[in-house]
MARVOKE-335981 format. One record per residue (C-alpha): residue number from 1; residue in one letter; x, y, z. Coordinates in Angstrom, 1 decimal, m for minus. Last residue first. Layout:
BEGIN
(NUM,'A',(X,Y,Z))
...
END
This chain:
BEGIN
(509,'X',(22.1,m11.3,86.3))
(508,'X',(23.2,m14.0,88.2))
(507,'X',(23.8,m17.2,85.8))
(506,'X',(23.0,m20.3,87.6))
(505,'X',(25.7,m22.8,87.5))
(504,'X',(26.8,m23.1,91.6))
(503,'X',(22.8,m23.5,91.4))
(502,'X',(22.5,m26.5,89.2))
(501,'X',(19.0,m26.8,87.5))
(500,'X',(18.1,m29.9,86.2))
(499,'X',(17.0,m29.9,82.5))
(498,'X',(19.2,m27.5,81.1))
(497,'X',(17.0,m24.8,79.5))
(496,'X',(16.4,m23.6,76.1))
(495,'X',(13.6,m21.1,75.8))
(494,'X',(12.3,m20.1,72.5))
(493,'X',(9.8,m17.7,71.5))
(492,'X',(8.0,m17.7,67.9))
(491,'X',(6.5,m14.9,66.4))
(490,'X',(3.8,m14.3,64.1))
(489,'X',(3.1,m13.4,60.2))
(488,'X',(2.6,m9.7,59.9))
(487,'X',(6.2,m8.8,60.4))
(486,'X',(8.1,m11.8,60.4))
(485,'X',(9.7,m13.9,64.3))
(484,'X',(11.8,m16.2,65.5))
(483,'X',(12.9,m15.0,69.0))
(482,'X',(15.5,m16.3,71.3))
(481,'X',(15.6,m17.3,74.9))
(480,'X',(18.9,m18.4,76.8))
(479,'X',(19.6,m20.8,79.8))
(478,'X',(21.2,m21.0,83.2))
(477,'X',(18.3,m20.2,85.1))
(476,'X',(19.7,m16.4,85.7))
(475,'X',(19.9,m16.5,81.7))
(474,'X',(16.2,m16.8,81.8))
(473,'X',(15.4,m14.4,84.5))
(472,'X',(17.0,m11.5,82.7))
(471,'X',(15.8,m12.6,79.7))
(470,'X',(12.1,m12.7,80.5))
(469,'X',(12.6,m9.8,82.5))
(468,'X',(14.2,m7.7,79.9))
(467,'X',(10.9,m9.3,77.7))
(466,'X',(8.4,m7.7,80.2))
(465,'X',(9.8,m4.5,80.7))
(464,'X',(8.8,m2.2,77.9))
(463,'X',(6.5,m0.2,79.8))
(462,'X',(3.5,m1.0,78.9))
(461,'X',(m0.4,m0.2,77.8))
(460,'X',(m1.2,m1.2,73.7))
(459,'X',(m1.1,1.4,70.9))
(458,'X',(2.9,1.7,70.7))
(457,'X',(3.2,0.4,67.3))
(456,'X',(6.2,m1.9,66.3))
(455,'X',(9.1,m2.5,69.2))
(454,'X',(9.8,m1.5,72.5))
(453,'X',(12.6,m0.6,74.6))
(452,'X',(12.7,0.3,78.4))
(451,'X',(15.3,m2.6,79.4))
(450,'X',(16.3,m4.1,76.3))
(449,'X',(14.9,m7.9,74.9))
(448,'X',(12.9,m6.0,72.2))
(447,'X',(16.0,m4.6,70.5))
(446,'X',(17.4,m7.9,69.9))
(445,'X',(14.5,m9.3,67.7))
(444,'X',(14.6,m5.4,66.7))
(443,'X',(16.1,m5.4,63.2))
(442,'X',(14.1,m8.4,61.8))
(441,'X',(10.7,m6.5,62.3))
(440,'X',(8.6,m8.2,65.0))
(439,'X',(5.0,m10.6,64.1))
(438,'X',(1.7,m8.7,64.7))
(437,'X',(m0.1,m12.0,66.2))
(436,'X',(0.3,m15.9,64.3))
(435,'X',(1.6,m17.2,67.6))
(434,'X',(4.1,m19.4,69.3))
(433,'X',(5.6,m20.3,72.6))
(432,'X',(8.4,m22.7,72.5))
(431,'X',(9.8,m24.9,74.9))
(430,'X',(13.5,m26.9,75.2))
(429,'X',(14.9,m29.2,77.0))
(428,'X',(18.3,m29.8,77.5))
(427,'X',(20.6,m32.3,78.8))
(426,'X',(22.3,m34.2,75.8))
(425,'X',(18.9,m35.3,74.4))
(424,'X',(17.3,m32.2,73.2))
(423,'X',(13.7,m32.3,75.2))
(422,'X',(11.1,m30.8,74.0))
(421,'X',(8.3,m28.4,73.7))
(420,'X',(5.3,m26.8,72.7))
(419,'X',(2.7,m23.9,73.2))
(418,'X',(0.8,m22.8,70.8))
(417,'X',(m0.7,m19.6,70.3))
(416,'X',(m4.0,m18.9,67.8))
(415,'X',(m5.7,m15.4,67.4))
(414,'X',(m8.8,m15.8,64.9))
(413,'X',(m7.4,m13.3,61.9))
(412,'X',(m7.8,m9.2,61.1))
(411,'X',(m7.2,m8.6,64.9))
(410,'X',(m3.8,m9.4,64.8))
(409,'X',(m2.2,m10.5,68.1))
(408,'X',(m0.2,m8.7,69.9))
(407,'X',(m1.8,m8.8,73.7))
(406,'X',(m2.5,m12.5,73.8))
(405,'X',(1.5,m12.9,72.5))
(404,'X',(2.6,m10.7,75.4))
(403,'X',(0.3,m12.4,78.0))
(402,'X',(1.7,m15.9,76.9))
(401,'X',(5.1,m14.7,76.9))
(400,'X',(5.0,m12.8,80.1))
(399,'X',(3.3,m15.6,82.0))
(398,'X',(5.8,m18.4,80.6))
(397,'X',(8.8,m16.6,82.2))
(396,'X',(6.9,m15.5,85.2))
(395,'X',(5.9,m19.3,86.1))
(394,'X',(9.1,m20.5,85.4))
(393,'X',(11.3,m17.9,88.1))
(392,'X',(8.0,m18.7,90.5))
(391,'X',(9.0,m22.3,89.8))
(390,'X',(12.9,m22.6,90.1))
(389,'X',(14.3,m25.5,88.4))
(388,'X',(14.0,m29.2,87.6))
(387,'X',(11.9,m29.9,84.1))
(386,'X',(9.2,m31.6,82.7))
(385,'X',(8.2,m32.1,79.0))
(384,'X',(5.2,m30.9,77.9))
(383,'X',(2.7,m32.1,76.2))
(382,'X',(1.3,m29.9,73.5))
(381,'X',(m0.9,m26.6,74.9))
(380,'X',(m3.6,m24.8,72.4))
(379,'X',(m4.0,m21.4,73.0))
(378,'X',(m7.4,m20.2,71.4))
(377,'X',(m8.4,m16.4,70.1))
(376,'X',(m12.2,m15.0,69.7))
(375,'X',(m10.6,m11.9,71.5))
(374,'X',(m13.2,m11.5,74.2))
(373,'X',(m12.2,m15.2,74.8))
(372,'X',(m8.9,m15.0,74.5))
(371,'X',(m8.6,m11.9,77.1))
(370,'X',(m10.9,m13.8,79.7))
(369,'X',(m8.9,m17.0,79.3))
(368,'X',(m5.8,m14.9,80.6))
(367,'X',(m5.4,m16.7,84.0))
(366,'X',(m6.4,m19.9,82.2))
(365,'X',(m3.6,m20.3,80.1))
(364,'X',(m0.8,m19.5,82.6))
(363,'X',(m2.8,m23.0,84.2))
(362,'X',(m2.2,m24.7,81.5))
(361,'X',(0.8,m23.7,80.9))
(360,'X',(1.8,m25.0,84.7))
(359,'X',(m0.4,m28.1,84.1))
(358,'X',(1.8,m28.8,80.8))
(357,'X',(5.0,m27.7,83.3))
(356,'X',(5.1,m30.2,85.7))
(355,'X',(7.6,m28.8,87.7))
(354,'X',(10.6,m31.2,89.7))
(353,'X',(11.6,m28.7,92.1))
(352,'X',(14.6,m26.1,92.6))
(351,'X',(14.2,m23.4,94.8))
(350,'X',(16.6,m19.9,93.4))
(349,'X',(17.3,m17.6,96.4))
(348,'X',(16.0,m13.9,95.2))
(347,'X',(18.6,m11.5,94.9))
(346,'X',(17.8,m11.2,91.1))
(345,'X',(14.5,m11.0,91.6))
(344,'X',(14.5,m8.0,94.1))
(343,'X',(16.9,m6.0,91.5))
(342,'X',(14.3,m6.9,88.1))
(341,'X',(11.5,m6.1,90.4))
(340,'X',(13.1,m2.6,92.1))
(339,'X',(14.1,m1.6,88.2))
(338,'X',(10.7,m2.0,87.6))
(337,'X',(9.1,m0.3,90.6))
(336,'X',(11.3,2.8,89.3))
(335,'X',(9.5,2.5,85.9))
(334,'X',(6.1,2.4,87.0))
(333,'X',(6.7,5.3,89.5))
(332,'X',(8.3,7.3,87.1))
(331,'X',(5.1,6.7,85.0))
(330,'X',(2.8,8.1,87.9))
(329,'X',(5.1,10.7,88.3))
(328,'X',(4.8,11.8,84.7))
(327,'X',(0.6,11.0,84.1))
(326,'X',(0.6,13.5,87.3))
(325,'X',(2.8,16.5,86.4))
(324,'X',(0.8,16.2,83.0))
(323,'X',(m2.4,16.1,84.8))
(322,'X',(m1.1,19.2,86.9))
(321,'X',(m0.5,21.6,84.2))
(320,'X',(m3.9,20.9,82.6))
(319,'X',(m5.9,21.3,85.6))
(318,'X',(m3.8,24.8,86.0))
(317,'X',(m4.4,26.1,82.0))
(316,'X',(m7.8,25.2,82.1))
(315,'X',(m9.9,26.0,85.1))
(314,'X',(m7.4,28.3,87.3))
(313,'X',(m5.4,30.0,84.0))
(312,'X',(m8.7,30.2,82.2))
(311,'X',(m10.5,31.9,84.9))
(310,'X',(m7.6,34.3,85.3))
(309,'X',(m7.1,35.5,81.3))
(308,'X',(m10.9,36.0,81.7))
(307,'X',(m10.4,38.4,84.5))
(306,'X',(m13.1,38.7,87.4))
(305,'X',(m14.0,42.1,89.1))
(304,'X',(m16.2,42.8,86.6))
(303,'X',(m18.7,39.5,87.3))
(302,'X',(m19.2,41.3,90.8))
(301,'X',(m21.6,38.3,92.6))
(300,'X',(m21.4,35.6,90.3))
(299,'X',(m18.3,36.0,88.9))
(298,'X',(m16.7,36.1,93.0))
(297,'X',(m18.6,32.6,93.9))
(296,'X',(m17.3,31.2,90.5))
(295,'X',(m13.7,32.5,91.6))
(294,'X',(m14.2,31.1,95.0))
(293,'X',(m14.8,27.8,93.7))
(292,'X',(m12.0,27.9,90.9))
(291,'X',(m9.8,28.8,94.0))
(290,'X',(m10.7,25.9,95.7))
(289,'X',(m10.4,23.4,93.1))
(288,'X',(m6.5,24.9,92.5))
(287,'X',(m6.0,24.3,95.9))
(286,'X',(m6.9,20.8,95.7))
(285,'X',(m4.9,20.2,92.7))
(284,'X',(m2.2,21.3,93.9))
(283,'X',(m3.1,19.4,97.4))
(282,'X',(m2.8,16.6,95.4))
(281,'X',(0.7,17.3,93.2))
(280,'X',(2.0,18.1,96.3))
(279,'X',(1.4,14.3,97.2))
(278,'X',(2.9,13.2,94.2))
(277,'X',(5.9,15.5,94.4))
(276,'X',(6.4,14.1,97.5))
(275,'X',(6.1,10.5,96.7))
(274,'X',(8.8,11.2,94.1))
(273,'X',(10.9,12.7,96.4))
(272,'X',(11.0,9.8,98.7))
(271,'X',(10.2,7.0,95.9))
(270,'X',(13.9,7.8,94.0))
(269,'X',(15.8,6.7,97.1))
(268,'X',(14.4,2.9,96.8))
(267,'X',(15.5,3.3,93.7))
(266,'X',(18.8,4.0,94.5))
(265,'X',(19.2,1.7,96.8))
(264,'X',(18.1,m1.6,94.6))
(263,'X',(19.9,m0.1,92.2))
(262,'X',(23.0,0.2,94.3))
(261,'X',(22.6,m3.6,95.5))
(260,'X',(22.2,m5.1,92.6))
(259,'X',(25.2,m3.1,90.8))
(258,'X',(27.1,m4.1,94.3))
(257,'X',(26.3,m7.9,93.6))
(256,'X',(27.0,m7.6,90.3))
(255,'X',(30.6,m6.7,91.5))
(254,'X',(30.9,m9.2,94.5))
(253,'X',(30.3,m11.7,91.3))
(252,'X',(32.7,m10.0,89.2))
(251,'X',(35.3,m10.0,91.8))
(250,'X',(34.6,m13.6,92.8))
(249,'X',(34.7,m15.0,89.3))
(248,'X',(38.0,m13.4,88.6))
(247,'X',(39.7,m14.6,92.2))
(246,'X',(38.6,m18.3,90.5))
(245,'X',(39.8,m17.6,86.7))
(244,'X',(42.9,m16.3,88.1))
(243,'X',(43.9,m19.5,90.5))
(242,'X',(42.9,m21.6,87.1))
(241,'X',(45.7,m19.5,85.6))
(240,'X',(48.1,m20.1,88.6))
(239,'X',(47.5,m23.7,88.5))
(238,'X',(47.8,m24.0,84.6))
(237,'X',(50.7,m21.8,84.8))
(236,'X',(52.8,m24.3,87.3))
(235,'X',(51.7,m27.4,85.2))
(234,'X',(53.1,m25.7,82.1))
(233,'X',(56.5,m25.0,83.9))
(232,'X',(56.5,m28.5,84.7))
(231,'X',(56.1,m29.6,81.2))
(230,'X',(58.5,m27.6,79.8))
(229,'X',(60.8,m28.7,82.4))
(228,'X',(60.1,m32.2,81.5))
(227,'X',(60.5,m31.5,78.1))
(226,'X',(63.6,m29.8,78.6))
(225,'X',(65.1,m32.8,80.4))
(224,'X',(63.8,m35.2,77.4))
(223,'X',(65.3,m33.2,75.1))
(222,'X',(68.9,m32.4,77.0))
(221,'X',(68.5,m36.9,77.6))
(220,'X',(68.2,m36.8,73.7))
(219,'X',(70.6,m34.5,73.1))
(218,'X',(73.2,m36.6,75.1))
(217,'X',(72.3,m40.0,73.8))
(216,'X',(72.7,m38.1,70.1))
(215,'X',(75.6,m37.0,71.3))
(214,'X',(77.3,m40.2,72.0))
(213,'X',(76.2,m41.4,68.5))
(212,'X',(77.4,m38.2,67.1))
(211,'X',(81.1,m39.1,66.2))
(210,'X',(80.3,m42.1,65.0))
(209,'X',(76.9,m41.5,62.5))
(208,'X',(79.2,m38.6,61.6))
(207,'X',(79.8,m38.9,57.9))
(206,'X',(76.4,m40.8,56.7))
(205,'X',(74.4,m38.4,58.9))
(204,'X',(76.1,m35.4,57.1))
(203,'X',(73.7,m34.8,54.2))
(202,'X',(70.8,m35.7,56.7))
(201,'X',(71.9,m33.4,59.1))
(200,'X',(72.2,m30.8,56.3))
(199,'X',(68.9,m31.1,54.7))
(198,'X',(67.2,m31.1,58.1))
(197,'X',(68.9,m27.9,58.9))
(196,'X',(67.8,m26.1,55.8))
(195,'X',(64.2,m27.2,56.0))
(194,'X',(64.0,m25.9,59.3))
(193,'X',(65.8,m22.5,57.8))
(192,'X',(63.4,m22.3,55.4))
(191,'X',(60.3,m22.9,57.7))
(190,'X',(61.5,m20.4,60.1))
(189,'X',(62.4,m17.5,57.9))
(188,'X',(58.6,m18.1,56.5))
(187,'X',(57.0,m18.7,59.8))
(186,'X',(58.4,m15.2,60.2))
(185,'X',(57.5,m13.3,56.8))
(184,'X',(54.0,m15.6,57.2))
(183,'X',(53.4,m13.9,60.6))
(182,'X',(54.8,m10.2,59.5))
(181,'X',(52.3,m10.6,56.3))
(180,'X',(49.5,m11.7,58.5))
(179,'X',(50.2,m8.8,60.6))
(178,'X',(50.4,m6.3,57.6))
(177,'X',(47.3,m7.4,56.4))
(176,'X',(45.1,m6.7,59.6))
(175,'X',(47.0,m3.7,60.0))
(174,'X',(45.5,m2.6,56.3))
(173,'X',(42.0,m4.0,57.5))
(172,'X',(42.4,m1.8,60.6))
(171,'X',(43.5,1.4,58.7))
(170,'X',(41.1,0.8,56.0))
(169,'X',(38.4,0.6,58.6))
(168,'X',(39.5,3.6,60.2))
(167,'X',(39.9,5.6,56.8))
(166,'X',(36.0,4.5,56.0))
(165,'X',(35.2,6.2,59.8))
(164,'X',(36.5,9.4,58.9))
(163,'X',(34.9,9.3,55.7))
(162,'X',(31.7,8.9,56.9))
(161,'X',(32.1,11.6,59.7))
(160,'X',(33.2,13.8,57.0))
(159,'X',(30.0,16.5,57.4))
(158,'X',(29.8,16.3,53.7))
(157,'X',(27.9,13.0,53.7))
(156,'X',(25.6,13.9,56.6))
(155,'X',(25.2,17.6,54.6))
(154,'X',(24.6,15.2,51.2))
(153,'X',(21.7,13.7,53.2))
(152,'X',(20.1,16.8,54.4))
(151,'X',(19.9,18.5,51.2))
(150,'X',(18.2,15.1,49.8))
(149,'X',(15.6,15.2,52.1))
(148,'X',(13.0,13.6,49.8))
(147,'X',(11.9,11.4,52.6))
(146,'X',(13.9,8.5,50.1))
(145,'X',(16.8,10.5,50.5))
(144,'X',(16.6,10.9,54.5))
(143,'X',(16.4,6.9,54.7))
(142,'X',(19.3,6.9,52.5))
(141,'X',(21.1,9.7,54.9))
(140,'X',(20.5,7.2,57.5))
(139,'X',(21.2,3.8,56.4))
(138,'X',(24.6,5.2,55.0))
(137,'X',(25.6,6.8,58.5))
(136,'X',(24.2,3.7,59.9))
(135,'X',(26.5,1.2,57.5))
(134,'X',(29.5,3.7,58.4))
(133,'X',(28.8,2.7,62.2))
(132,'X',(28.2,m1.0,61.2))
(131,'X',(31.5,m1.5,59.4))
(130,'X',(33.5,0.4,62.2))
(129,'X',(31.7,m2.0,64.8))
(128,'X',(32.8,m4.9,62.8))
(127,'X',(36.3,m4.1,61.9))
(126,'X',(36.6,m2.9,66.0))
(125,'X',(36.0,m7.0,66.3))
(124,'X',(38.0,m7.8,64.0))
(123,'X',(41.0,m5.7,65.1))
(122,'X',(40.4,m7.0,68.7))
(121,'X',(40.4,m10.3,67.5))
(120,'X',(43.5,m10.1,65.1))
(119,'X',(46.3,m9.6,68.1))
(118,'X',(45.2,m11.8,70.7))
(117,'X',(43.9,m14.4,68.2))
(116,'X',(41.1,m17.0,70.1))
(115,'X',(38.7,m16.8,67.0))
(114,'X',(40.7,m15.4,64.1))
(113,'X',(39.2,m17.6,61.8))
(112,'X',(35.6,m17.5,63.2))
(111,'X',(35.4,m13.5,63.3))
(110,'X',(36.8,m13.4,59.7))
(109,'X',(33.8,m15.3,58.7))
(108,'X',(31.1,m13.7,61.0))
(107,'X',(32.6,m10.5,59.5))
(106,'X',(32.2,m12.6,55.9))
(105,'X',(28.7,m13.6,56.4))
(104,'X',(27.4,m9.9,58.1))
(103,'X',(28.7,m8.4,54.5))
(102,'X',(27.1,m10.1,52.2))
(101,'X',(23.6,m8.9,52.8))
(100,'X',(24.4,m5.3,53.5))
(99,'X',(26.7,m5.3,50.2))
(98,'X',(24.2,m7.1,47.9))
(97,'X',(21.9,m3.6,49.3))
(96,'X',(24.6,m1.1,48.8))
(95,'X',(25.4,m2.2,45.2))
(94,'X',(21.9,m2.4,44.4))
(93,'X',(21.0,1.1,45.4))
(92,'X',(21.9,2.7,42.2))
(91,'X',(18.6,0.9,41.2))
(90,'X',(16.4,3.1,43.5))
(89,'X',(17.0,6.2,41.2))
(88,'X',(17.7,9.6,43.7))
(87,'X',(20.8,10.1,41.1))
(86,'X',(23.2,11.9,43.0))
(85,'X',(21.8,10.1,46.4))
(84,'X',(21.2,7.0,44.6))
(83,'X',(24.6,7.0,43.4))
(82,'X',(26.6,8.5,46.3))
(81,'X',(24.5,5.3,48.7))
(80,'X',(25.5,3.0,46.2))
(79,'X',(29.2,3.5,46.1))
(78,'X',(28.9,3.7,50.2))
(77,'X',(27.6,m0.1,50.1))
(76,'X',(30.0,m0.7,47.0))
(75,'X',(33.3,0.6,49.6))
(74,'X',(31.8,m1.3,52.7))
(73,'X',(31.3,m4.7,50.5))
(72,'X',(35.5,m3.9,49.3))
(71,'X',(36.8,m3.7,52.8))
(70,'X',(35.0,m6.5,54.1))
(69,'X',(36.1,m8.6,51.0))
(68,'X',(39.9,m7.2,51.7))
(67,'X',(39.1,m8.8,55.5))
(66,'X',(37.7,m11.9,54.1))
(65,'X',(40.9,m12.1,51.8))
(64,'X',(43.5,m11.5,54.3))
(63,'X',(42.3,m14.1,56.8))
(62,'X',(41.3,m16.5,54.4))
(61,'X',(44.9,m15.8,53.2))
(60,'X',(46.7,m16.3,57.0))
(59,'X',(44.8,m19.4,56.9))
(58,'X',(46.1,m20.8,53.5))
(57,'X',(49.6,m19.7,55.2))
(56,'X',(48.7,m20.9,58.5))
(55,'X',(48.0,m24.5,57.0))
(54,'X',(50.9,m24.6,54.7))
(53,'X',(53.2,m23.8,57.8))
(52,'X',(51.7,m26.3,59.9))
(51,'X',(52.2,m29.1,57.1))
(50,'X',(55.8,m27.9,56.8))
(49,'X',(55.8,m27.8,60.5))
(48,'X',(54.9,m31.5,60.4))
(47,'X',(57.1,m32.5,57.4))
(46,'X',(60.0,m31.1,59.5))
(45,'X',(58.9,m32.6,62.3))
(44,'X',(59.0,m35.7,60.5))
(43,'X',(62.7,m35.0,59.0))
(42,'X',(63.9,m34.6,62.5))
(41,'X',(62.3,m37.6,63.5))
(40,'X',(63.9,m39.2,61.0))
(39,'X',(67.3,m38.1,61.9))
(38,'X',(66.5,m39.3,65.2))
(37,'X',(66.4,m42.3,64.1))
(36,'X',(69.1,m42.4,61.8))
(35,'X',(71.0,m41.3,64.7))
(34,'X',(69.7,m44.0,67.0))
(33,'X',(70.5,m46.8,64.3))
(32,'X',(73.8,m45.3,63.0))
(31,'X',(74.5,m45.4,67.5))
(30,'X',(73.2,m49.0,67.2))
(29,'X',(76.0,m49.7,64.2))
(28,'X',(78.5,m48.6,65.8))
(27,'X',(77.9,m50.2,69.4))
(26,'X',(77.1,m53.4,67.7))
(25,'X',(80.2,m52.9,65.4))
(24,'X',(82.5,m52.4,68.8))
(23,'X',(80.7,m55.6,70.1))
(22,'X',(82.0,m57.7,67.1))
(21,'X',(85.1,m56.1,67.2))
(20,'X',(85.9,m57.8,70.8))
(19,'X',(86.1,m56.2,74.5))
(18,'X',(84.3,m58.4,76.6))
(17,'X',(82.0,m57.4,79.3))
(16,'X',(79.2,m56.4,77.0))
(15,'X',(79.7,m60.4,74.8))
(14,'X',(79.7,m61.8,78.3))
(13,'X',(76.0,m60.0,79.5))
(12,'X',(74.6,m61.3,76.4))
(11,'X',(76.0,m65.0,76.9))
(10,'X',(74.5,m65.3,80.6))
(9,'X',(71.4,m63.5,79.0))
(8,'X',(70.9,m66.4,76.6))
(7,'X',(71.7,m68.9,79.2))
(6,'X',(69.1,m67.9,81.5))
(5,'X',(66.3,m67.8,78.9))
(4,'X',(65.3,m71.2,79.3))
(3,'X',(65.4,m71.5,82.7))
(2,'X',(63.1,m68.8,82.8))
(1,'X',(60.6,m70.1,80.3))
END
């Protein structure tokens, strides 16, 4: 074949070298070829940002319209609110309750369309916290309403603190608005003058495919030039940004370090005095034994001499005095070994191991068979799938759920938890630990998983620690527990882990 194509590029390299018509119309018409070329590129990017522009203008209207709607649900929420409380009838409140349902969907909304928006986020997110203050305020003074504390609701409302914080959401919707209509004022000025450009190249290709054949070799080298110093300048802030994300990491792990650390001293701290008052608390108590001795020694011998204001203050008022003083320490001390746990466990070195965790439920099972059994309750275990992480992490996890649902379940029905899992195919397994116990209001399937906080009845012993630790140790793990749960009906606990635990990707919490 390269024989063959010898001559042709013998002739070729001839007809280059030899000035003729015929090569001046070659040149010609290749520079009408490159310019019509480029002048279809130019009229692609044009359709491009034309397609751009439509899509940030619908965007831009989502955007406007979800945050209107936001504006409008918070209005009807407080419009029901003034007419129940005027009216005190339930069906004023219809308004206000369509509006509490509707109006989590369209913050989500307005959330997910300005997702990744430096200037909008922030807006959104202040939207949301604005919208759920003025929801309180309204929660609040309808709650009061339905007590029959009417007086007390229209002070909240008078008060202005509602008001205040309606005029901040209208200010943020507002600014919302106004930036979308600055953007599509822009992309506007841009689009038109685009279009403009394009329809004058391509009115004056026919004119100057000549003249700007040697330019168009020139712009395109300038575009290929600025490219590649776009590109490079990219490159640079991609190694400085990943150079952020790394000295970023450190500071905020050398930070949770020093939280860890300063709780773990300050609690520590807390025992000295606390052990002291403790102990004074004893001889207290001791002394105050004494004096009631001597006291029954004196009323026995000269009655007269004793006070009955005095024997009541040593045998009642003292006793009493110092079992409060006691029950308090004795719950400080329940709460400070707490926050010592929850530090101590997250400076604990993580072990990863292949667990078995069926017999691992099983035997989480066992340790509480005594409670099911006085309880006339079961806990049936699935087979489970296995996993590679840390077990003492695993085996607290699993005992605080099980010994949670044992200790809420319903008396009025045979107690019945299952455990379950499975794996999720794309490196994640995931258990679940249900029961048909209490159940846990909607509003607190957060609440529960705070340090200190509790949910429901207070009639069973606790602290309100066991769930921050399930979290806490969860996350630490690399994975995330939620709760499914109705009042009266059960709850449901699940844990999603990856199935081999990486420690460079352990969360510390």
């Amino acid at each position: 074949m390269i024989p063959a194509l010898r001559p042709t590029l013998q002739a070729l390299g001839h007809f280059l070298r030899t000035p003729s018509l015929s090569r001046s119309v070659v040149a010609l018409l290749s520079g009408a070829i490159a310019l019509l070329l480029i002048v279809n590129v130019g009229v692609f990017v044009m359709l491009q940002r034309t397609s751009d522009f439509n899509d940030n203008v619908e965007r831009g209207q989502r955007v406007r319209l979800a945050a209107t709607e936001v504006m409008t649900l918070s209005v009807d929420a407080e419009t029901g609110q003034r007419g129940y409380l005027l009216t005190g009838r339930a069906e004023y409140l219809e308004p206000y309750n369509a509006s509490t349902d509707a109006l989590p969907d369209h913050l989500d909304e307005l959330a997910r369309l300005t997702a990744g928006d430096s200037d909008l986020s922030p807006r959104v997110e202040r939207l949301r916290e604005l919208s759920q203050q003025r929801l309180d305020v309204i929660d609040r003074t309808i709650a009061l309403g339905r007590m029959g504390r009417m007086g007390d609701a229209i002070a909240i409302i008078r008060n202005g603190s509602g008001k205040v914080v309606m005029d901040q959401i209208r200010a943020e919707t507002a600014a919302i608005n106004e930036i979308q209509a600055t953007r599509l004022q822009f992309a506007t000025r841009q689009t038109e003058w685009a279009s403009g450009a394009t329809v004058l190249v391509n009115a004056m290709a026919g004119l100057l495919i000549l003249a700007l054949a040697g330019v168009s070799g020139w712009l395109i080298r300038r575009y290929v030039q600025e490219i590649q110093q776009a590109r490079d300048a990219l490159d640079a802030m991609n190694a400085g940004l990943e150079q952020k994300v790394r000295d970023r990491t450190f500071e905020l792990t050398r930070a949770n370090d020093e939280i860890q650390r300063f709780a773990y001293i300050v609690s520590h701290d807390l025992r000295a005095p606390l052990v002291n008052v403790m102990g004074f608390t004893s001889e207290l108590e001791t002394a105050g034994k004494v004096i009631d001795r001597q006291m029954t020694a004196v009323e026995t011998r000269a009655p007269k001499l004793i006070e009955q204001d005095a024997l009541t203050a040593v045998r009642e008022d003292l006793p009493e005095a110092v079992g409060f003083i006691r029950a308090s320490t004795e719950k400080m001390d329940r709460l400070i070994n707490a926050i010592l746990k929850l530090s101590r466990e997250g400076r604990r070195n993580l072990m990863p191991e292949t667990l078995d965790m069926t017999a691992m439920a099983r035997g989480v099972a066992d340790s509480v068979r005594h409670q099911t059994d006085a309880s006339d309750a079961e806990i049936v275990i699935e087979p489970l799938p296995p996993i590679t992480s840390d077990r003492l992490s695993m085996e607290q996890i699993l005992g605080n759920l099980v010994d949670n649902a044992v200790k809420y379940l319903d008396p009025a029905r045979p107690g019945r938890i299952l455990i379950s899992g499975r794996e999720t195919g794309d490196g994640w397994v995931v258990y679940s630990i249900a029961d048909n116990g209490r159940g846990i209001s909607g509003r607190d399937h957060e609440r529960i998983f705070e340090l200190f906080r509790r949910s429901g009845r207070q009639d069973r012993a606790g602290e309100g620690l066991g769930l921050a630790f399930v979290r806490n140790s969860v996350r630490r793990l690399g994975g995330d527990v939620t709760v499914e749960s109705e009042l009266g009906k059960g709850s449901t606990f699940m844990l999603k882990f990856p199935t081999r635990l990486v420690l460079a990707d352990a969360g510390e919490y």
